[in-house]
C-alpha positions in Angstrom: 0.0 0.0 0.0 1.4 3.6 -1.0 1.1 6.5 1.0 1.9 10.0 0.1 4.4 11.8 1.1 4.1 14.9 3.5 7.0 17.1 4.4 5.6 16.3 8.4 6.4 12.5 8.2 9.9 12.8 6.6 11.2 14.7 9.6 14.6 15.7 7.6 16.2 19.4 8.6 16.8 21.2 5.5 20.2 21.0 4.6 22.4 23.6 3.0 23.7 23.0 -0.5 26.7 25.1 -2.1 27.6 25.0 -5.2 30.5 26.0 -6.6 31.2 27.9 -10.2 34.3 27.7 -11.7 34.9 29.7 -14.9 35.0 27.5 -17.6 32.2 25.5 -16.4 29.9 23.0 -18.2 26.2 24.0 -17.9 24.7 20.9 -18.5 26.6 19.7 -15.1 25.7 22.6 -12.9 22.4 22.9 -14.3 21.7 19.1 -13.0 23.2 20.3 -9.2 20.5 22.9 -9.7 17.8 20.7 -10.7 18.5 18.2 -8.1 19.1 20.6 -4.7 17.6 24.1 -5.8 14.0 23.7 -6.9 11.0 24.2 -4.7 9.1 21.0 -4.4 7.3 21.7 -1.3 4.3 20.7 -3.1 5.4 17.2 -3.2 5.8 17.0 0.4 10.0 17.7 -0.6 11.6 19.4 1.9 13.5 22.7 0.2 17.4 22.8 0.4 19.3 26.7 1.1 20.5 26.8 -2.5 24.0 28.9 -2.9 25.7 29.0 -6.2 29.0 30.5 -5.0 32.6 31.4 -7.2 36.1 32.3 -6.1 35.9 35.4 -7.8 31.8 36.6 -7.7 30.6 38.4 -11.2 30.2 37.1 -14.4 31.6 33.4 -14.7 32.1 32.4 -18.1 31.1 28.7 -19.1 33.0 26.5 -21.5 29.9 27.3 -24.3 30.3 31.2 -24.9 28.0 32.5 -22.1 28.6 33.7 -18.6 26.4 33.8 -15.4 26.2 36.1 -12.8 27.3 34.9 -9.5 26.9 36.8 -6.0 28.4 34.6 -3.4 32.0 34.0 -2.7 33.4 31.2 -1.1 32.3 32.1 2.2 28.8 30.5 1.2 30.2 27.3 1.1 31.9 27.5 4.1 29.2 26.2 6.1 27.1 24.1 3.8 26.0 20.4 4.7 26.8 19.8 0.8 29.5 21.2 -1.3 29.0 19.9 -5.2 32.1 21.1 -7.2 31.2 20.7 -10.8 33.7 20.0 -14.1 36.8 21.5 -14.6 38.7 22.4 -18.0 41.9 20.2 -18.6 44.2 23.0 -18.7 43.2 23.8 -14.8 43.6 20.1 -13.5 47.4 20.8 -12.6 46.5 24.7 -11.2 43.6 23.9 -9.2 42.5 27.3 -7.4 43.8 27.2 -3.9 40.9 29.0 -2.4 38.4 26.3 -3.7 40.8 23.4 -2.4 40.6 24.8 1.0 37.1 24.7 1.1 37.2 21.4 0.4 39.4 20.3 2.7 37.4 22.0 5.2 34.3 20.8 4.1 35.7 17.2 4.5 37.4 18.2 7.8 33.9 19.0 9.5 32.5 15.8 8.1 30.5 18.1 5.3 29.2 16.1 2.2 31.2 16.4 -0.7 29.7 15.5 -4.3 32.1 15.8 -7.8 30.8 15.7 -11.5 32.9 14.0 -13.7 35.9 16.1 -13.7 35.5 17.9 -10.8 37.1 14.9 -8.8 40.5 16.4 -9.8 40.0 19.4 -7.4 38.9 17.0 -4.7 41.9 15.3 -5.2 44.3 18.2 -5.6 42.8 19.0 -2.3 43.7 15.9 -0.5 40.2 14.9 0.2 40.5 11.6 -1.3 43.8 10.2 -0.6 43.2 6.6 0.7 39.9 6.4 -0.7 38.2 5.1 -4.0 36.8 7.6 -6.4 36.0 8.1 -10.2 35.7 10.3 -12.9 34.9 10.4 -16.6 36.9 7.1 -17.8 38.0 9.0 -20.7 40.0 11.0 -17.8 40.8 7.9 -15.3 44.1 7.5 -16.4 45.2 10.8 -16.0 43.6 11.0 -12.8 45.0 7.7 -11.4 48.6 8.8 -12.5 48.4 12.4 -11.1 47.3 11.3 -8.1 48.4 7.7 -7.1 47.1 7.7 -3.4 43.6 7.5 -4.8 42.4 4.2 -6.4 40.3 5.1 -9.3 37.3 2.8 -10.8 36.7 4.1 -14.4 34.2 1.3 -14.7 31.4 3.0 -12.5 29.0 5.9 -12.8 29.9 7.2 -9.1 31.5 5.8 -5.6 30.7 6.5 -2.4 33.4 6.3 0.2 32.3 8.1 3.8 30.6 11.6 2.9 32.2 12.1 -0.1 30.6 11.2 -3.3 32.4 11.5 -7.1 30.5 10.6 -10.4 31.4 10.2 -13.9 30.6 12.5 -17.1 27.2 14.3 -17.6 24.3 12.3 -16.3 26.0 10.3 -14.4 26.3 13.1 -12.4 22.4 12.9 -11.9 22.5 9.3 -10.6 25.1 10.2 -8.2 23.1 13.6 -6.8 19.5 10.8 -6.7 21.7 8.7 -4.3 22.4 11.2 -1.7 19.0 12.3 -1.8 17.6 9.0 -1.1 19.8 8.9 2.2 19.4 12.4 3.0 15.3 12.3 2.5 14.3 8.6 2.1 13.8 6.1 -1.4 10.3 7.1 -2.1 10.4 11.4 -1.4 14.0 10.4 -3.7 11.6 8.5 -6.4 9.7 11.8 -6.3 12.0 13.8 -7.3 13.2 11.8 -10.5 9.8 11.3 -11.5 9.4 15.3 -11.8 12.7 15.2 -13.5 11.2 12.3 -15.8 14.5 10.0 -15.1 14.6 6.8 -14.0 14.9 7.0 -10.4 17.9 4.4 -9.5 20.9 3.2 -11.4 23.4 1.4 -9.3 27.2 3.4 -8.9 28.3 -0.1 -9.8 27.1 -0.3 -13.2 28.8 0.4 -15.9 29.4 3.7 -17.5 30.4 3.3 -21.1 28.5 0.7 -22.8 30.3 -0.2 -26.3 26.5 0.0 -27.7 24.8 2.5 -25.8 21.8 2.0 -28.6 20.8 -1.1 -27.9 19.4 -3.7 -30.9 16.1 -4.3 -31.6 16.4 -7.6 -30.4 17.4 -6.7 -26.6 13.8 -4.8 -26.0 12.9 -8.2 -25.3 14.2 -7.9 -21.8 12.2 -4.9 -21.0 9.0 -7.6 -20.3 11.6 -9.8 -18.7 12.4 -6.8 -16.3 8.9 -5.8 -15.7 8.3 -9.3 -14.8 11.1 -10.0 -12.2 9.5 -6.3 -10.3 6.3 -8.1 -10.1 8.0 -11.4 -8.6 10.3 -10.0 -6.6 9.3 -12.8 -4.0 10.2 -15.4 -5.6 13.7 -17.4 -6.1 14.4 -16.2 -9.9 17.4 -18.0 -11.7 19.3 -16.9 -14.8 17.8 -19.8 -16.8 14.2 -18.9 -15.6 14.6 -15.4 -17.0 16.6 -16.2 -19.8 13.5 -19.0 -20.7 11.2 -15.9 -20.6 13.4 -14.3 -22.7 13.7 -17.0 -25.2 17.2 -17.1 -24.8 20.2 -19.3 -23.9 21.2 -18.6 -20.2 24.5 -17.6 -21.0 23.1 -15.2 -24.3 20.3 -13.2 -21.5 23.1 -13.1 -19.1 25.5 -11.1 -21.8 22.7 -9.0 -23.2 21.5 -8.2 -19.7 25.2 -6.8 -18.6 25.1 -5.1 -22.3 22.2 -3.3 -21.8 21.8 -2.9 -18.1 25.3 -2.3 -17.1 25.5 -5.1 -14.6 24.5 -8.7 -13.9 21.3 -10.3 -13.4 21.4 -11.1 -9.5 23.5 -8.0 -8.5 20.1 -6.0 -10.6 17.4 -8.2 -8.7 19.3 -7.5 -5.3 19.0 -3.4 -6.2 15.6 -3.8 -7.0 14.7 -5.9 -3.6 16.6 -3.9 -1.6 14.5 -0.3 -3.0 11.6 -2.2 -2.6 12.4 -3.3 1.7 13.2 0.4 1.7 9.8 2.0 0.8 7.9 -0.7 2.8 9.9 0.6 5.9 9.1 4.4 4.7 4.9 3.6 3.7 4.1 0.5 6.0 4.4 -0.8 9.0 5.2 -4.3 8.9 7.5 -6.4 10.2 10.8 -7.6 8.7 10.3 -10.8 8.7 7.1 -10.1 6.3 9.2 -7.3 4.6 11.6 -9.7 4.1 9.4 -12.6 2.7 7.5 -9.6 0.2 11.1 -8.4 -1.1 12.0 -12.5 -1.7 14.6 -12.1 0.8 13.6 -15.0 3.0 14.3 -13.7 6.7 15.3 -10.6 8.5 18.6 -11.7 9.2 19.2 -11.7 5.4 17.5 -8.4 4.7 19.6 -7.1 7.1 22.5 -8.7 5.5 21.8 -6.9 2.5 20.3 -3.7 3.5 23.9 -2.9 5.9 26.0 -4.1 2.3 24.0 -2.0 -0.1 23.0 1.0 2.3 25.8 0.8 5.3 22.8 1.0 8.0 20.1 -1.4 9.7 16.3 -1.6 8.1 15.7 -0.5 12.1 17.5 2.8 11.9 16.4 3.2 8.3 12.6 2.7 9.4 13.6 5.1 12.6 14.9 8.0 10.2 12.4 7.7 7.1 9.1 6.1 8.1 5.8 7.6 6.9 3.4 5.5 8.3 -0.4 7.6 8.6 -2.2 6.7 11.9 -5.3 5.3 9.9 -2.2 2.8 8.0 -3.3 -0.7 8.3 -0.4 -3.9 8.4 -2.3 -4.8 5.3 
């Protein structure tokens, strides 16, 4: 049963989101950071973000298309911000990374602020320091670069974005997207999350894990035969599907489904199911108030003790403090 969404049953403070301009920016990147923290949607029971676009130098910032925006913040804006997303930088800036904007990063990270990078702005997290020790990525057409200018940082140019603590980097373009839809679904719950990317008409999760260059990013004709096949396992997420079950639906060989599904999913078969179930114990917790061992059974995990397995793995908390932090559950809510 789905309940809707009011800003009273979230609970979440409004948080403080900074963004910072550099000049020589990409639009479509900042505009996404915009899109994703600085809109009002109060009406959909959203709770609003104190939106800051901020520069090093306030005036007109010139993008990397021929057009400038005005900017009225400095730095200090971001100073105290429970987010600072640092979008794209030009290659010719990767080895003269502004010192000011470094040091806000490092401080950001120092008071245990969030951090979030688009595709290339991982490079000023990492001239900054932020992410030595840790996993990150960036645009894979820039990984290597980026993993031999900075070797204390283990890059992954296979994924569209890593989490490691509070800080968050993302590969090219819409990547960037997926990466600013995870923090929200930790920051205001999976379903207030789903919300949002349904006003934004994107699909509302696509794992960090998966891949982000596909060699056919236009898939054949052929594969829109798994789209049914995915609808299906959403419906029967209960029960114990196998690779040769869906590949039968398919009308495909096991090991043929299993390659198209990688192809055109960007990752496997189980690890996509697991997502899925995982999303699915997460808005039951938010809109119900059943028990886990019944969550677990409707999400096909079997028991509690493996949805809790698998929520800690996927999500790095409990389904309790989950359930504590996000539930929704209106008084006239039945179990049912």
């Amino acid at each position: 049963m789905k309940h809707p969404i009011s800003a009273t049953c979230l609970e979440v403070p409004v948080h403080s989101v900074a963004v910072i301009v550099q000049p020589g920016f990409a639009p479509f990147e900042f505009g996404l950071a915009c899109e994703a923290f600085g809109l009002d949607r109060s009406d959909d029971g959203i709770p609003n973000f104190d939106f800051r676009i901020c520069a090093a130098e306030p005036g007109l910032v010139p993008s990397n298309l021929g057009f400038s925006i005005t900017v009225d913040r400095d730095l200090s804006a971001a100073e105290d911000a429970d987010l600072v997303v640092v979008t794209p930088v030009q290659k010719e800036q990767w080895r003269q990374i502004d010192t000011r904007i470094a040091g806000v990063v490092r401080r950001a990270a120092e008071r245990n602020a969030w951090l979030l990078s688009v595709c290339s702005g991982s490079f000023v997290l990492a001239a900054a320091g932020v992410l030595d020790g840790r996993s990150a990525t960036t645009h894979w057409r820039y990984a290597d670069t980026m993993a031999r200018m900075y070797p204390e940082v283990t890059v992954d140019p296979d994924v569209l974005y890593v989490q490691d603590g509070k800080i968050i980097t993302s590969a090219g373009t819409a990547a960037g997207l997926d990466a600013c839809l995870h923090l929200l679904r930790q920051e205001i719950g999976a379903e207030a999350a789903n919300i949002v990317a349904r006003r934004m008409v994107v699909a509302p999760q696509r794992d960090g894990g998966q891949a982000q260059f596909i060699a056919k990013p236009i898939p054949e004709a052929a594969s829109l035969s798994l789209a049914p096949v995915t609808d299906w396992m959403l419906q029967n997420l209960r029960r114990d599907l196998t690779v040769e079950q869906l590949a039968a639906r398919a009308h495909m060989s096991p090991r043929t489904f299993a390659r198209r599904f990688r192809a055109d999913m960007g990752t496997t078969p189980a690890a996509w199911l697991n997502r899925q179930r995982v999303l699915h114990a997460q808005r039951l917790l938010e809109q119900t108030d059943l028990g886990l061992d019944r969550i677990a059974d409707e999400c096909g995990f079997g028991s509690a003790a493996v949805l809790r397995q698998n929520f800690a793995r996927t999500l790095d908390t409990t389904p309790t403090a989950y359930r504590a932090r996000f539930a929704c559950v209106p008084a006239s809510a039945s179990a049912a």
